[in-house]
C-alpha positions as CSV (number, residue, x, y, z in Angstrom):
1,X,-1.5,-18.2,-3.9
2,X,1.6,-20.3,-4.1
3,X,3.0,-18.3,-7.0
4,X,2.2,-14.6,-5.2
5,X,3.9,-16.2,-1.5
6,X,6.9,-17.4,-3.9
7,X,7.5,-13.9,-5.5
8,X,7.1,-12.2,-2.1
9,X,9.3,-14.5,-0.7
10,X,12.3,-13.7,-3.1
11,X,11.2,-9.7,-2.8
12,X,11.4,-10.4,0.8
13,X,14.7,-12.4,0.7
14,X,16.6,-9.7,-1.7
15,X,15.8,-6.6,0.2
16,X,15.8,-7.8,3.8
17,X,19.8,-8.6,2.5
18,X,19.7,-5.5,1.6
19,X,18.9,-3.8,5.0
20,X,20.6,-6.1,7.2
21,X,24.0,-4.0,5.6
22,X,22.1,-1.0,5.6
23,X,20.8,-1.1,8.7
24,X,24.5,0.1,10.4
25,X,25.1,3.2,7.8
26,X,22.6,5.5,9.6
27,X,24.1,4.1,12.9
28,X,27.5,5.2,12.1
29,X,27.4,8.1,10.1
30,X,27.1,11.8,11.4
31,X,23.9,12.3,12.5
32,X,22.3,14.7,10.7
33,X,24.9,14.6,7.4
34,X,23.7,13.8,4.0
35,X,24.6,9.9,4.7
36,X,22.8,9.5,7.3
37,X,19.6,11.0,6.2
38,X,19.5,9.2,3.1
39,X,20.9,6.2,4.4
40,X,17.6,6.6,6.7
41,X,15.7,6.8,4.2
42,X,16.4,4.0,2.1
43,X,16.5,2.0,5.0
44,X,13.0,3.3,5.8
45,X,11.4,2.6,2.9
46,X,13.3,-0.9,2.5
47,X,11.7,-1.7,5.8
48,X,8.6,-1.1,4.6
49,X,8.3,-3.0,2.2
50,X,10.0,-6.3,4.2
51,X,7.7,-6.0,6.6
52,X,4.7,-5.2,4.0
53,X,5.5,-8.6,1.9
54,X,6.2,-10.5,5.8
55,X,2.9,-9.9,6.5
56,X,1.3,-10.4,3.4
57,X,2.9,-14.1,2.8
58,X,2.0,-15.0,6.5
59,X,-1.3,-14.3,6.2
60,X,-1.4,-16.9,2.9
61,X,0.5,-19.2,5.2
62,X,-2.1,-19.0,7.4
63,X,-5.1,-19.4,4.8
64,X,-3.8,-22.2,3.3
65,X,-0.3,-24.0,5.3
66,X,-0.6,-26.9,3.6
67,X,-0.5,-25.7,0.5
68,X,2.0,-22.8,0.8
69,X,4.4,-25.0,3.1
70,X,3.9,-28.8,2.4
71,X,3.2,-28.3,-1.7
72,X,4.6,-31.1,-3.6
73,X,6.5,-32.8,-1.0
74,X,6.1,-36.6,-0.5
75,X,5.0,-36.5,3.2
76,X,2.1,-39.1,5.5
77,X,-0.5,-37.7,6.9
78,X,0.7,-38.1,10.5
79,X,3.9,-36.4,9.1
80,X,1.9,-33.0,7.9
81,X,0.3,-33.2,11.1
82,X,3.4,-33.0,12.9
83,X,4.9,-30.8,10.8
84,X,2.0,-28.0,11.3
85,X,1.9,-28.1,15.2
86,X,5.0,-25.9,15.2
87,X,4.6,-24.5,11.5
88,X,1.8,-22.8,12.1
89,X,2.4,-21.0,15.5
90,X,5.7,-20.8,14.6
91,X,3.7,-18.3,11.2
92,X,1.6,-16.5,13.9
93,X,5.6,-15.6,15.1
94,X,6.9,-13.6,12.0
95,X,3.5,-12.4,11.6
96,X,4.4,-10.5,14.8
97,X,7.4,-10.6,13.9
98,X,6.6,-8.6,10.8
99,X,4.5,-6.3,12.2
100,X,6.9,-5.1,14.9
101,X,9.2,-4.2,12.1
102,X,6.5,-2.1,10.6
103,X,5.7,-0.5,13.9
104,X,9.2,0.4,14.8
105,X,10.3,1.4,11.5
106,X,7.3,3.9,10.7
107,X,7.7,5.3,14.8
108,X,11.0,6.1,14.0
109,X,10.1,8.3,11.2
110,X,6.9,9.4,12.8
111,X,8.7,11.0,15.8
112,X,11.1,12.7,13.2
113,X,8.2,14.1,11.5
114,X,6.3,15.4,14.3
115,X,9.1,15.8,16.7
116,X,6.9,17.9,19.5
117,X,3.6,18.1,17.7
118,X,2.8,14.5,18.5
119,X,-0.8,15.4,18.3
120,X,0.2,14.2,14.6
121,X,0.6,11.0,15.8
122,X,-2.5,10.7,17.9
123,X,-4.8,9.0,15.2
124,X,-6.0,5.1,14.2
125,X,-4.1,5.2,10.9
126,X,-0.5,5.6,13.1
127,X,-1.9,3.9,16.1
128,X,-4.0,1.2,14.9
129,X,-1.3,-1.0,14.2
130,X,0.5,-0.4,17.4
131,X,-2.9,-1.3,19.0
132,X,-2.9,-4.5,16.9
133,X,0.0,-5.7,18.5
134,X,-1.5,-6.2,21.8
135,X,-3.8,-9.4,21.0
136,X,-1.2,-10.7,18.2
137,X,1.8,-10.7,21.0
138,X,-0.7,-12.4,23.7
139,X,-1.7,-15.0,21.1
140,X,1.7,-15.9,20.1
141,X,3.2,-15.6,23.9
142,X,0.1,-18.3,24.8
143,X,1.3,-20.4,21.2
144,X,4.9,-20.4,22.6
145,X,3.7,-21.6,25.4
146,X,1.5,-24.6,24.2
147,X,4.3,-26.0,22.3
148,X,7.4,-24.8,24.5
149,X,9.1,-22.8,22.3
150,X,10.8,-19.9,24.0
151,X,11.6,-18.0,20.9
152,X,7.7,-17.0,20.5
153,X,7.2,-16.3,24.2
154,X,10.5,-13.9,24.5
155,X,9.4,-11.9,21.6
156,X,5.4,-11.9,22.7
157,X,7.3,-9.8,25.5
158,X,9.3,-7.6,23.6
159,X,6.1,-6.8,21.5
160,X,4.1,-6.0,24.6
161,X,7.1,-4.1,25.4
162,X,7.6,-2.3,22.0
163,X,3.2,-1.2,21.7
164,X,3.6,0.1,25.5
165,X,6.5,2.0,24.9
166,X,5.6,3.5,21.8
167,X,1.9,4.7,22.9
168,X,3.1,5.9,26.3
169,X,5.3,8.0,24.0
170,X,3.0,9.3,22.5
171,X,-0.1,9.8,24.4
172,X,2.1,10.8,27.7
173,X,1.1,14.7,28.4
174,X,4.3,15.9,28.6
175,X,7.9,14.8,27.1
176,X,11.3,15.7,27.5
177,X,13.3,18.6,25.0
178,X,13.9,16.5,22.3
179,X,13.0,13.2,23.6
180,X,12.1,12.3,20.0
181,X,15.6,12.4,19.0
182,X,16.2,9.0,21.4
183,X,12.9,8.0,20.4
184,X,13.4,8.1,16.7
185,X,17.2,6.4,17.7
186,X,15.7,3.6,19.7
187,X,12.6,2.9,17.2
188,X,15.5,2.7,14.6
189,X,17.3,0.2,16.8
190,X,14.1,-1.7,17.4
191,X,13.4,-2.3,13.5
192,X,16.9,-3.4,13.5
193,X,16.6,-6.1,16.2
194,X,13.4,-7.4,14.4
195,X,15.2,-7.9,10.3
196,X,18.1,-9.4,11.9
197,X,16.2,-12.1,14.5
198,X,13.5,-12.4,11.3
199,X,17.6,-13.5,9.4
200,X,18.7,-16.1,12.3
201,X,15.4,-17.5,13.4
202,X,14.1,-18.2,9.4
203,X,16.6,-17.9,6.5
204,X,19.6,-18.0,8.6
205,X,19.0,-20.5,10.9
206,X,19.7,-23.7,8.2
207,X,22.9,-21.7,7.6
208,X,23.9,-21.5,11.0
209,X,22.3,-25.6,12.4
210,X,25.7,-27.3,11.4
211,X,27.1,-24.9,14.5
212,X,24.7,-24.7,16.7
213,X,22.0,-27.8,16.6
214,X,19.0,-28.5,17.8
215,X,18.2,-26.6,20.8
216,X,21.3,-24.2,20.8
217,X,20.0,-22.6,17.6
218,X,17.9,-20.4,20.6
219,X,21.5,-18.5,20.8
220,X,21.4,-17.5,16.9
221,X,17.9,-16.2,17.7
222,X,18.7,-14.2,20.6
223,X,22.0,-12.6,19.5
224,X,20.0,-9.7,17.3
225,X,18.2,-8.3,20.6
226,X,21.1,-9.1,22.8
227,X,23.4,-7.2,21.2
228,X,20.8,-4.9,20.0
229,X,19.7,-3.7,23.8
230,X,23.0,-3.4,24.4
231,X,23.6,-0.8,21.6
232,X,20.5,0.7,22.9
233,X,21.7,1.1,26.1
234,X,25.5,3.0,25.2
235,X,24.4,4.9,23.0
236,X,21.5,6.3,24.4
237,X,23.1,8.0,27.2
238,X,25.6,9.2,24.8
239,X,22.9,11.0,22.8
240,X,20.6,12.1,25.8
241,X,24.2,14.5,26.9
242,X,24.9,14.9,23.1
243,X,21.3,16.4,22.1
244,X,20.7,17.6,25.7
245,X,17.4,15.6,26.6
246,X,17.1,16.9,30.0
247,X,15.4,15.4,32.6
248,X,12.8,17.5,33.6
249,X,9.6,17.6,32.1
250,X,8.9,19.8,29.0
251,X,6.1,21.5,26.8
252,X,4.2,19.0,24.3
């Protein structure tokens, strides 16, 4: 188990680099040109996998903590005790974490795919895991909760959030013209806000605690959706006159 959570991890590690660069390509580039759908693509399938080996190697973490996060190291009993009482709901977090990036990455290319149709989208296989996100995000909200840490309770939210929006999209009888055009631009944005807090809240954060310690690291963790909502909220007025989403309602 240790050796399959170690090779995920560096899979994980190498391509979530990867994205966090890539993620701004299909931001930036001409909607619609050759960069920006491949760019789109590649960061698609990227995602995928990220989120794929995220929740894969929680779910070992989960099975066996000890093993998987204690392993050789020289540590008392009373000192693995302590150590799990935020290790472990703090595993239940990127396994939500992880699974919002799936979510959000595969809605963005649903919409694309489906654009109108989004009887195409009205099935478990898409919606299951959307569905899944409900119990996982109350779970983890009532974890952050038990042992204070507001990190787990903001992004319980933003889950609950993210499953709502996504299923009123696409169960809601009627949509905008091209309303999947934001939709597809603010799933993409979403996926984005979940690999970069997944970067400061677990591999950056030992980069970033000689500037901000102890309980300022919370402003590392929050600068992803932060700036991310805000990017959200320019642009997608921008695009809504751009593309012409009016405001009245429209066929399915």
């Amino acid at each position: 188990m240790l050796v399959i959570h170690t090779t995920l991890l560096y899979l994980h590690i190498a391509l979530g680099a990867i994205a966090l660069l890539l993620f701004w390509l299909p931001i930036v580039a001409r909607k619609g040109g050759k960069l920006h759908i491949a760019a789109g693509k590649a960061f698609y399938t990227i995602m995928l996998v990220v989120a794929g080996s995220g929740i894969i190697m929680t779910l070992i973490g989960l099975a066996d903590p000890v093993g998987i996060y204690i392993n050789s190291r020289q540590l008392t009993p009373e000192q693995i005790e302590s150590m799990m009482l935020w290790r472990i709901p703090f595993t239940y977090f990127l396994l939500l974490l992880s699974l919002l990036t799936w979510v959000t990455v595969r809605h963005a290319i649903g919409v694309l795919r489906a654009k109108a149709n989004r009887i195409m989208l009205r099935n478990w296989r898409y919606q299951g895991p959307v569905f899944m996100m409900f119990p996982v995000a109350l779970f983890v909200g009532w974890q952050g909760i038990s042992i204070a840490m507001p990190l787990l309770i903001i992004f319980a939210v933003v889950s609950l959030i993210s499953a709502t929006t996504i299923s009123t999209y696409v169960y809601r009888a009627e949509i905008k013209p091209r309303a999947w055009i934001i939709e597809h631009f603010s799933a993409m944005v979403g996926a984005g806000i979940a690999v970069y807090t997944a970067f400061f809240a677990a591999g950056g954060r030992r980069l970033l605690s000689q500037w901000l310690p102890g309980e300022w690291q919370i402003v590392s963790w929050l600068a992803a959706p932060v700036i991310g909502l805000t990017i959200l909220a320019t642009l997608s007025g921008y695009y809504k006159r751009k593309y012409k989403v009016q405001h009245n309602k429209a066929l399915q």
